[in-house]
C-alpha positions in Angstrom: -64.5 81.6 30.0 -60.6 82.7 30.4 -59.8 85.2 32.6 -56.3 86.8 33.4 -55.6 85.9 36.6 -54.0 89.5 37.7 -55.7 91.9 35.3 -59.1 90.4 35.0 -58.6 90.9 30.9 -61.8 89.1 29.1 -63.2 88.8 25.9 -64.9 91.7 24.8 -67.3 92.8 22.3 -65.8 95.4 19.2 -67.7 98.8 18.3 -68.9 99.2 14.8 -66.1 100.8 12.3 -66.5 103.6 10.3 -66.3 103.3 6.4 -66.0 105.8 3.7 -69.0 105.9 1.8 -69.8 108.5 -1.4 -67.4 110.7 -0.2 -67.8 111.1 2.8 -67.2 109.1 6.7 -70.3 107.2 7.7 -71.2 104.7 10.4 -71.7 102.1 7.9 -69.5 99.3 9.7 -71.2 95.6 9.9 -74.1 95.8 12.1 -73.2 92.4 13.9 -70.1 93.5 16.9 -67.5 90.8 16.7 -65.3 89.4 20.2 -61.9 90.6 20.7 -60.2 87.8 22.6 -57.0 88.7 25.0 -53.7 86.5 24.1 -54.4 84.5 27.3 -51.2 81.7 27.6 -50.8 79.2 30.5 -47.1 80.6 32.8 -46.2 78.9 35.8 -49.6 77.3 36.6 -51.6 80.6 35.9 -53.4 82.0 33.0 -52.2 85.4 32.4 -52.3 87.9 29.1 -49.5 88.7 27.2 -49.2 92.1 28.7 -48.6 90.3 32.7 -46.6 88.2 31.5 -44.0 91.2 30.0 -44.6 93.2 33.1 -43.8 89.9 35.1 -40.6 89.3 33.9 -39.4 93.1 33.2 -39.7 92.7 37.6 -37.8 89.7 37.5 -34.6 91.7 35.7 -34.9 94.3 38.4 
């Protein structure tokens, strides 16, 4: 499994939505949670998400 290498970011599992039903807001989302995968990319030898990677080089202009 990929793991960020600085912020430990993993795949997840996603909550159930809510949908509007009859009228009216129910918790009638599909009953199977799907993964939410991080954008993990390969920088420099490390696997980082897209979020380390801004953070990264906003340091580097500095």
């Amino acid at each position: 499994m990929l793991v960020c290498q600085i912020c430990s970011k993993m795949p997840v599992k996603a909550g159930i939505g809510r949908h509007l039903h009859s009228g009216k807001w129910r918790h009638r989302g599909p009953e199977t949670k799907r993964t939410v995968k991080p954008n993990l990319q390969k920088w420099n030898g490390l696997v980082l998400c897209t979020r380390c990677m801004r953070s990264m080089n906003k340091e580097k202009v500095k």
